[in-house]
Structure formats: C-alpha cells, structure tokens
MILO-713446 format. One record per residue: chain; x negated, y, z of N, C-alpha, C, O in turn; residue number from 1. Coordinates in Angstrom, 2 decimals, always signed. Layout:
# MILO-713446
+---+---------+---------+---------+---------+---------+---------+---------+---------+---------+---------+---------+---------+-----+
: c :    n.c1 :    n.c2 :    n.c3 :   ca.c1 :   ca.c2 :   ca.c3 :    c.c1 :    c.c2 :    c.c3 :    o.c1 :    o.c2 :    o.c3 :   k :
+---+---------+---------+---------+---------+---------+---------+---------+---------+---------+---------+---------+---------+-----+
: A :       X :       Y :       Z :       X :       Y :       Z :       X :       Y :       Z :       X :       Y :       Z : NUM :
...
+---+---------+---------+---------+---------+---------+---------+---------+---------+---------+---------+---------+---------+-----+
***
This chain:
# MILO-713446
+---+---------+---------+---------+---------+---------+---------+---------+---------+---------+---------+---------+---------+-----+
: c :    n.c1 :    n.c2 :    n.c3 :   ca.c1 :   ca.c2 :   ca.c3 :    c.c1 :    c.c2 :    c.c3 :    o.c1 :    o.c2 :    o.c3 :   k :
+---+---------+---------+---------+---------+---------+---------+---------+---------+---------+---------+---------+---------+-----+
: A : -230.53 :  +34.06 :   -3.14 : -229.63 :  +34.47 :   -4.21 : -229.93 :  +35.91 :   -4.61 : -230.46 :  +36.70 :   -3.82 :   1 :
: A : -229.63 :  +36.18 :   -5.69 : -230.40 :  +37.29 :   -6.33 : -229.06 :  +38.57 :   -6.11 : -227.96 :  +38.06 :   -6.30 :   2 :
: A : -229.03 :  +39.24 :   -5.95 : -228.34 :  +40.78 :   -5.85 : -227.84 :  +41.52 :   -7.20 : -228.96 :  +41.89 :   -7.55 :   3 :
: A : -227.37 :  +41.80 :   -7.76 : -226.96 :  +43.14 :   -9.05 : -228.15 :  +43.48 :   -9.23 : -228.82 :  +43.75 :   -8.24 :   4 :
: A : -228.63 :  +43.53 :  -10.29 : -229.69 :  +44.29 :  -10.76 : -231.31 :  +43.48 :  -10.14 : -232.43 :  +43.83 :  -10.52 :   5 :
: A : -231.12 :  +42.70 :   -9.45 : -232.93 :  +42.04 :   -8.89 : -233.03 :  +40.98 :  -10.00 : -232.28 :  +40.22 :  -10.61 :   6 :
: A : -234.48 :  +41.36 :   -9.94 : -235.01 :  +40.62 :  -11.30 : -235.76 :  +38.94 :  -10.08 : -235.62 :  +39.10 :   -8.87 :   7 :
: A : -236.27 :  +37.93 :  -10.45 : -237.23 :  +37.27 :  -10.02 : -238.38 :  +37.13 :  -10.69 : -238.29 :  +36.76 :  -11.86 :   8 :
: A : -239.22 :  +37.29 :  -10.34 : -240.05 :  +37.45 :  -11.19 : -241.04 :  +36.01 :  -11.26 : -241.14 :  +35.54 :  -10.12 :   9 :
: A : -241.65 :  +35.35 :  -12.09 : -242.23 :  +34.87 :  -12.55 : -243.98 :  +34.67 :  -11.87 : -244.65 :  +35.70 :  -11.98 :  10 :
: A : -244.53 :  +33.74 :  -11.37 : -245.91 :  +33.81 :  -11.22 : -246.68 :  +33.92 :  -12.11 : -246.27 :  +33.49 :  -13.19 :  11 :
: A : -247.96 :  +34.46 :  -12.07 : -249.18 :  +35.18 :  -13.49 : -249.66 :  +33.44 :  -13.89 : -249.71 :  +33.12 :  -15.08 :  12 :
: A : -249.92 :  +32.62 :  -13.04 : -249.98 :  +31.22 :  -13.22 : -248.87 :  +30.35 :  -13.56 : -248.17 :  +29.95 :  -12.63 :  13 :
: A : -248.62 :  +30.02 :  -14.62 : -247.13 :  +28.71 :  -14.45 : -247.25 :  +27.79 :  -15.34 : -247.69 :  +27.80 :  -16.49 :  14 :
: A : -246.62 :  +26.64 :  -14.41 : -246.26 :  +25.44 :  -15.75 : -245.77 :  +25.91 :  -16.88 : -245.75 :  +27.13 :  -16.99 :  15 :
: A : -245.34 :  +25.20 :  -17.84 : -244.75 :  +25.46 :  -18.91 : -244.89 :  +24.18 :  -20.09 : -245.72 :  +23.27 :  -20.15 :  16 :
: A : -244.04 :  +24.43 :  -20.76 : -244.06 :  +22.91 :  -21.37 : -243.55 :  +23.57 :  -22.65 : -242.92 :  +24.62 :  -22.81 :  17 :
: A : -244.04 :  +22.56 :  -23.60 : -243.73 :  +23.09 :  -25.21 : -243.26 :  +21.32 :  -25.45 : -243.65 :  +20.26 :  -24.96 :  18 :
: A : -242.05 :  +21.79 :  -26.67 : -241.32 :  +20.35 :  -27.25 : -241.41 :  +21.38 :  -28.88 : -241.32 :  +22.54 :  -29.25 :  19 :
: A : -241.59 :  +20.32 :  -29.28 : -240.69 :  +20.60 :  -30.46 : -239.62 :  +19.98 :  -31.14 : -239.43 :  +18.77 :  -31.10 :  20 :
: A : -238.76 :  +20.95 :  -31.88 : -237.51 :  +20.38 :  -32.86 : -237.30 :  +20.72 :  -34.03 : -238.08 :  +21.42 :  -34.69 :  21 :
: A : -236.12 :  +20.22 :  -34.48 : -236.21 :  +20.56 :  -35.95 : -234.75 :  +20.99 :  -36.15 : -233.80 :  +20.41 :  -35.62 :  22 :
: A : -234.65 :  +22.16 :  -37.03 : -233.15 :  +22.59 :  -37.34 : -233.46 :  +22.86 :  -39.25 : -234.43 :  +23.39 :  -39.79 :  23 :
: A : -232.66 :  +22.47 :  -39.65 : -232.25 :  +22.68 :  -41.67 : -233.33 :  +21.92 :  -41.71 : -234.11 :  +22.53 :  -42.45 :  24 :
: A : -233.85 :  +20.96 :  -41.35 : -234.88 :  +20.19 :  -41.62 : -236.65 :  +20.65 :  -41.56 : -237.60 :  +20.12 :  -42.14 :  25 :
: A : -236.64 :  +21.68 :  -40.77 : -237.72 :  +22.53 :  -40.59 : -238.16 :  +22.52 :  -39.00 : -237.45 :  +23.12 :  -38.19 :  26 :
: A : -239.38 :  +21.79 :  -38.55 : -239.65 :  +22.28 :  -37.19 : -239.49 :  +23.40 :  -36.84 : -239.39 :  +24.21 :  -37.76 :  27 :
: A : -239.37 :  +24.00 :  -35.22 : -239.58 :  +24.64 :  -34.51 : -240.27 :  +23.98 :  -33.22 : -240.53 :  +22.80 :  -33.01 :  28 :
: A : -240.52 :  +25.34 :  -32.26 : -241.07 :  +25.14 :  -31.09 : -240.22 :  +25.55 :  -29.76 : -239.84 :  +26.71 :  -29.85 :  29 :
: A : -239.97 :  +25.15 :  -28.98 : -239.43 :  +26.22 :  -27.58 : -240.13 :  +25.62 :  -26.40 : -240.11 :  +24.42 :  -26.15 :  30 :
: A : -240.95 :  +26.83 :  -25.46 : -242.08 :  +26.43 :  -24.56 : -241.36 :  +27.10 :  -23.66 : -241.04 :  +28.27 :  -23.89 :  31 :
: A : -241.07 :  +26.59 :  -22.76 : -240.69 :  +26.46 :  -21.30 : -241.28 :  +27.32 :  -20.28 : -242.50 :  +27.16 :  -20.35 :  32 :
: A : -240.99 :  +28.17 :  -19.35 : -242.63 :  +28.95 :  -18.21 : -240.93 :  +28.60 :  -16.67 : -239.73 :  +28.86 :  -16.64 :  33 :
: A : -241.96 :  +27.91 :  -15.71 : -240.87 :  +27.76 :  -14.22 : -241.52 :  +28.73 :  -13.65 : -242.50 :  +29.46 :  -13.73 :  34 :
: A : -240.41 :  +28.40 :  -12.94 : -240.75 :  +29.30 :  -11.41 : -241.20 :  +28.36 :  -10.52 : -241.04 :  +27.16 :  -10.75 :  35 :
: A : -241.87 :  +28.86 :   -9.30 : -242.70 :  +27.96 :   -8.43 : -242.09 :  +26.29 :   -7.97 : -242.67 :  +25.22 :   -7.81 :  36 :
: A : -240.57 :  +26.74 :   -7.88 : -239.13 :  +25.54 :   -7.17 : -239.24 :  +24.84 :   -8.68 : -238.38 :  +25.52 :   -9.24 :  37 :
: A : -239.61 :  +24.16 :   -9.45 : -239.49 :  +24.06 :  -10.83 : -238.37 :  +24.24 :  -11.69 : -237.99 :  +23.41 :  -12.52 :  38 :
: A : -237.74 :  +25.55 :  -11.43 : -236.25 :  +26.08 :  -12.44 : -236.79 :  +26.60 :  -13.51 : -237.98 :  +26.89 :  -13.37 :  39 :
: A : -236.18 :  +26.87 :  -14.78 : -236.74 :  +27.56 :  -15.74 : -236.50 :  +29.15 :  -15.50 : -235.44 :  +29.71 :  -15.24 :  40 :
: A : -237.58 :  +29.62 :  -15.64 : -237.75 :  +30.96 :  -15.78 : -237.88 :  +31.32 :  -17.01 : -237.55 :  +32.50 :  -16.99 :  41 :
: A : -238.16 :  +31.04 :  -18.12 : -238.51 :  +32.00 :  -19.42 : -238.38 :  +30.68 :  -20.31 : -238.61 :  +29.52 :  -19.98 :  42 :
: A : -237.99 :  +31.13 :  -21.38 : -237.83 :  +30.08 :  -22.56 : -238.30 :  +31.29 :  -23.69 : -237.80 :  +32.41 :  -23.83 :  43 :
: A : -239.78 :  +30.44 :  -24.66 : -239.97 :  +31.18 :  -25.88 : -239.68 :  +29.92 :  -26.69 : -239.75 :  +28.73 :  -26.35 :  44 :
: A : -239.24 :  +30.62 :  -28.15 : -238.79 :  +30.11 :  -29.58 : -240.16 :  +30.61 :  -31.02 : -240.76 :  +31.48 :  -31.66 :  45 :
: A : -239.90 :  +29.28 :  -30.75 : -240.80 :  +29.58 :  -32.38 : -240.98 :  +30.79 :  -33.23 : -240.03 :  +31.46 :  -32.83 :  46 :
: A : -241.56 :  +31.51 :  -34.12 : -240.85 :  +32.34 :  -34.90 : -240.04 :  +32.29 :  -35.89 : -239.50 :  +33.24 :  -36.46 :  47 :
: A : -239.92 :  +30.61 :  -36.19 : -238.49 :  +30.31 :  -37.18 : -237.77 :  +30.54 :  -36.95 : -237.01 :  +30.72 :  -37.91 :  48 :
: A : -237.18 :  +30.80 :  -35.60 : -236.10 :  +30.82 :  -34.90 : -235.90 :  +32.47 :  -34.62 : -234.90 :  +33.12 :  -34.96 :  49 :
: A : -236.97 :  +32.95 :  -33.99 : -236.72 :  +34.31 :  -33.43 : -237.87 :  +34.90 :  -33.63 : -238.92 :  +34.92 :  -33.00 :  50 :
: A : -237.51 :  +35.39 :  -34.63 : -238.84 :  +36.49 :  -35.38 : -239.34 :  +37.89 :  -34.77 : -240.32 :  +38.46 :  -35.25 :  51 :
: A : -238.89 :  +38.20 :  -34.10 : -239.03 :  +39.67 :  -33.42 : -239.16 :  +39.33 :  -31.60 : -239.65 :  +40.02 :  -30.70 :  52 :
: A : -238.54 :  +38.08 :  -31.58 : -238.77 :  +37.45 :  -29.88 : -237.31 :  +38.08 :  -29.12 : -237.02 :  +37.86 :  -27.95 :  53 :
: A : -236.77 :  +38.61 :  -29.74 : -235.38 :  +39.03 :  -28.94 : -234.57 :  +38.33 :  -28.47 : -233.79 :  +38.92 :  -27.71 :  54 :
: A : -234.39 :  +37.16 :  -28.61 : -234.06 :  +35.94 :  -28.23 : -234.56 :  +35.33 :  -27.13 : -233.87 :  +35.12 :  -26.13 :  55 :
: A : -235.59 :  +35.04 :  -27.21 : -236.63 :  +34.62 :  -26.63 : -236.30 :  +35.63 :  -25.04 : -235.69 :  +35.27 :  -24.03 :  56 :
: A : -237.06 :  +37.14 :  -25.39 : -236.25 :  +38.09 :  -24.13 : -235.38 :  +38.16 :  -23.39 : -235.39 :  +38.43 :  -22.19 :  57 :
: A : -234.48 :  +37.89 :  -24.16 : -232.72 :  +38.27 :  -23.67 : -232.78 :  +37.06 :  -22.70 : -232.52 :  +37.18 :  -21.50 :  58 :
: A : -233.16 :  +35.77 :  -23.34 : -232.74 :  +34.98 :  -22.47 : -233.38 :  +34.37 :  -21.17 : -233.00 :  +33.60 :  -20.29 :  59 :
: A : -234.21 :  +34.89 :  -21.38 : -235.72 :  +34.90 :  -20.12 : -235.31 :  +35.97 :  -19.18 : -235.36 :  +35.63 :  -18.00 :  60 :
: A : -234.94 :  +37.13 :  -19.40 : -234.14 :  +38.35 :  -18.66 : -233.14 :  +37.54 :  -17.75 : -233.15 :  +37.28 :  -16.55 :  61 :
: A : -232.37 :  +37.26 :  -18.70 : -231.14 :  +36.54 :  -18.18 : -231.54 :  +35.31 :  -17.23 : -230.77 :  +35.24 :  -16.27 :  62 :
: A : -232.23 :  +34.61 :  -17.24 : -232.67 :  +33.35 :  -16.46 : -233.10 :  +34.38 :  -15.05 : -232.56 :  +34.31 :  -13.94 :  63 :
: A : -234.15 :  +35.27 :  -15.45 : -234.63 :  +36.10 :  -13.98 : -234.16 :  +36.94 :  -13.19 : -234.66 :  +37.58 :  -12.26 :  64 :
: A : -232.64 :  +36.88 :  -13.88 : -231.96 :  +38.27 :  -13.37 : -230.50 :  +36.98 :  -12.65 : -229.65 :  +37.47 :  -11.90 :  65 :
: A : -230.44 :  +35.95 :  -12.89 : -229.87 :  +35.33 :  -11.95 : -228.87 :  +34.47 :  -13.16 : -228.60 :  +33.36 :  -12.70 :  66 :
: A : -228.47 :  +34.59 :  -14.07 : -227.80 :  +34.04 :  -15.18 : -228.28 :  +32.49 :  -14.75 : -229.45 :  +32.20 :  -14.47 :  67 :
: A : -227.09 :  +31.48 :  -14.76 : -227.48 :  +29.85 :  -14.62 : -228.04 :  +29.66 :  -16.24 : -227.93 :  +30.57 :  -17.06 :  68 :
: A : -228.62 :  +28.37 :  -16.55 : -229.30 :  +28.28 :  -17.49 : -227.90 :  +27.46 :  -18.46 : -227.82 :  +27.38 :  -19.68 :  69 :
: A : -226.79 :  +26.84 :  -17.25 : -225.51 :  +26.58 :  -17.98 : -225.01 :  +27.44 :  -18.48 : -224.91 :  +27.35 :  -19.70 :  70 :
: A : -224.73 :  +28.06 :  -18.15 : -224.62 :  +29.65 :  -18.89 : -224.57 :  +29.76 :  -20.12 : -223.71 :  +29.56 :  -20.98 :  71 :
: A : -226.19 :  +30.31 :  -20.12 : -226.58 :  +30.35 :  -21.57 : -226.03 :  +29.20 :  -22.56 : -225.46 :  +29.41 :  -23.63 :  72 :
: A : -226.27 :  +28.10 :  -22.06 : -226.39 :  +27.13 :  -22.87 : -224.69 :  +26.51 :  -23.38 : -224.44 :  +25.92 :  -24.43 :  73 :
: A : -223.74 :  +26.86 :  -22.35 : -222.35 :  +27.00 :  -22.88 : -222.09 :  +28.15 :  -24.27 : -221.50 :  +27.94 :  -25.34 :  74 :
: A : -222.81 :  +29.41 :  -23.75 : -222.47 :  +30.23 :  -24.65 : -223.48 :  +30.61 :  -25.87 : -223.11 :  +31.40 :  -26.74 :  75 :
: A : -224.63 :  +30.07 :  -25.88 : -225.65 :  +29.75 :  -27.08 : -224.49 :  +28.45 :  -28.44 : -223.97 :  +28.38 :  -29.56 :  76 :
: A : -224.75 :  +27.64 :  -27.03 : -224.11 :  +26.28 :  -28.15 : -222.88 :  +26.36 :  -29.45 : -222.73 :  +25.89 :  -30.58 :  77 :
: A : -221.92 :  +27.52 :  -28.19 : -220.36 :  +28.07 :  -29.02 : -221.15 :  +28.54 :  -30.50 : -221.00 :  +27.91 :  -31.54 :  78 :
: A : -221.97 :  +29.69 :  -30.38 : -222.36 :  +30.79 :  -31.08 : -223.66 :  +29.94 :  -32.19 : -223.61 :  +30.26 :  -33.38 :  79 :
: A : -224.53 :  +29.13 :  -31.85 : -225.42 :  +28.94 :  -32.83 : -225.11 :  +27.19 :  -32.61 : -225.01 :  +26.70 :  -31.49 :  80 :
: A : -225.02 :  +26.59 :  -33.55 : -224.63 :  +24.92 :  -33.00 : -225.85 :  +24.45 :  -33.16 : -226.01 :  +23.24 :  -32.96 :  81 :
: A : -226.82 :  +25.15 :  -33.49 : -228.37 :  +24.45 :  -34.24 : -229.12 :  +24.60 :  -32.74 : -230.33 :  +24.42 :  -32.62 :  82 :
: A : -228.12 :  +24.99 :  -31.46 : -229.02 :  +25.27 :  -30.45 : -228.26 :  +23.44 :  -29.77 : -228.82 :  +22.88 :  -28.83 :  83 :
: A : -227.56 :  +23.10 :  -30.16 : -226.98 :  +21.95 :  -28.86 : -227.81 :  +20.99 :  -28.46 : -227.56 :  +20.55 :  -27.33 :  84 :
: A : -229.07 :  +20.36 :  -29.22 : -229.87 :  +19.32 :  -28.76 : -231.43 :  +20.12 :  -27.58 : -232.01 :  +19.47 :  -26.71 :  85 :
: A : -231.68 :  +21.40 :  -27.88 : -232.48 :  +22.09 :  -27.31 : -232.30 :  +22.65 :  -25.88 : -233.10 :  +22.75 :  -24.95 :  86 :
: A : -230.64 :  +23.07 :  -26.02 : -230.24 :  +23.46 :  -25.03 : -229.83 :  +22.56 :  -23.82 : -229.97 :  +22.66 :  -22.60 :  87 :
: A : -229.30 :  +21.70 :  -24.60 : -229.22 :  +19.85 :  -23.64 : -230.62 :  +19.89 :  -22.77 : -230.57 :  +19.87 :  -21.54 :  88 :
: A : -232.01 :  +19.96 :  -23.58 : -233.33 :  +19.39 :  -22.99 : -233.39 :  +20.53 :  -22.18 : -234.05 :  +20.43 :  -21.15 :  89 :
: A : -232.75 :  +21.77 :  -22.48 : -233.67 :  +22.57 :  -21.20 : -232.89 :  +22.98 :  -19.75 : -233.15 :  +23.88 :  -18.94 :  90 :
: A : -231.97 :  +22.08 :  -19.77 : -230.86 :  +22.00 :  -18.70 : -231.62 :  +21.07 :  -17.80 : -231.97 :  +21.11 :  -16.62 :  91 :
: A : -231.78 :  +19.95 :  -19.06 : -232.94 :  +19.00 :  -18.37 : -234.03 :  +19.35 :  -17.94 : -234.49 :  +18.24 :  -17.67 :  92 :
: A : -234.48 :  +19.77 :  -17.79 : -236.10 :  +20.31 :  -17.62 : -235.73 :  +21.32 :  -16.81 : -236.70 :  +21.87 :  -16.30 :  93 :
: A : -234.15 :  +21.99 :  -16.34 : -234.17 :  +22.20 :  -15.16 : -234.34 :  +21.45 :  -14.17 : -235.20 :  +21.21 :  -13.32 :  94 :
: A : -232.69 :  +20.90 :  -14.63 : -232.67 :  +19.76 :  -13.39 : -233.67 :  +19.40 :  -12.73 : -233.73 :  +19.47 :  -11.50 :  95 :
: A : -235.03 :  +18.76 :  -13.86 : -235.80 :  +17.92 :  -13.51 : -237.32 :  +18.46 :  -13.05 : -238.32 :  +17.76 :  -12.92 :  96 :
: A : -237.24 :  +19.62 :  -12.88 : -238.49 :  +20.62 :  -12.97 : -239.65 :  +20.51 :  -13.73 : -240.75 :  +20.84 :  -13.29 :  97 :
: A : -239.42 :  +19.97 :  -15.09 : -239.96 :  +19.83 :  -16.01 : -240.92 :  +18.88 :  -16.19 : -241.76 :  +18.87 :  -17.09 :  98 :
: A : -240.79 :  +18.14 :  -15.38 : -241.29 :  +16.87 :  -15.12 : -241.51 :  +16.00 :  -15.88 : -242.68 :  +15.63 :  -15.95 :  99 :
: A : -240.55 :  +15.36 :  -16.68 : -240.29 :  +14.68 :  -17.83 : -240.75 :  +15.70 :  -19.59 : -240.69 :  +15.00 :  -20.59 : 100 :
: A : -241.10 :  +17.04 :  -19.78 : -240.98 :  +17.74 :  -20.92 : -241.49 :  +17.53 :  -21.91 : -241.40 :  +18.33 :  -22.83 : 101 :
: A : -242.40 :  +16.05 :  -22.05 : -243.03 :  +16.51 :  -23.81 : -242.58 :  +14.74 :  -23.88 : -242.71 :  +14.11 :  -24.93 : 102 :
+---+---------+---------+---------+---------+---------+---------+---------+---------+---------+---------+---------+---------+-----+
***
C-alpha cells in the first residue's frame, strides 16, 4: 500500500493496450500502460479528447500515486458523461489485467 506522497512507478517495458471509441460521432483512442500485477498504471487519450495531455497526466499521476481507478471513474463519469462506456472498459481491464483489451 502506497504512503502520502509515494508515487509507483511504472516499468520502462509494459503491456499496454489501445481500444478505440467514439464520442459526437468522432473516434478516439485511449491506450492503457500496467503495472507488472496487471493494474492500470497510466491511461493516454487521443488528442480529440486531450489536446495538451493533461488529462491523460492527471490521471496516470493519480493511478500511481495510489487513487483506485473507481475513483476516477465515479468522478470522471459525474463530470464528462462522454467518459461512461470508456471508463466501464478500463475498470475492466483492471479487473482483468488487460487480458481481454482489444
């Protein structure tokens, strides 16, 4: 269990899995990077989605700094509703250590 302030960090090697979706009728991308136990460690977004990657950051921070990925995904879903089918799959792709992802 992670402490105040400890990051986990990520291996230079990792799975990772890319899906794509579609929001206003326009694909996007979100690619997946685990950690060794297959949990998600980092989630990147298309640049339709997150043009500057701050998104993308925040929530990869948050995954390594100990944040559950329910979490996010309770409080993404409230705030953007175009996240609820994405955020569903990457709960999954915890659970499942990404096993199942494309």
């Amino acid at each position: 269990e992670l402490k105040r302030g400890d990051r986990r960090r990520l291996p230079d090697g990792r799975r990772t899995v890319t899906r794509q979706f579609e929001w206003g009728g326009k694909p996007f991308f979100v690619t997946v990077g685990f950690f060794e136990d297959g949990t998600v460690g980092e989630v990147f977004f298309s640049d339709s989605i997150d043009r500057d990657g701050a998104i993308s950051t925040l929530v990869s921070l948050a995954l390594q700094c100990g944040v559950s990925l329910k979490v996010l995904q309770e409080e993404l879903e409230l705030r953007h509703p175009f996240t609820r089918g994405m955020m569903s799959w990457l709960v999954e792709q915890n659970s499942e250590g990404g096993r199942n992802g494309i």
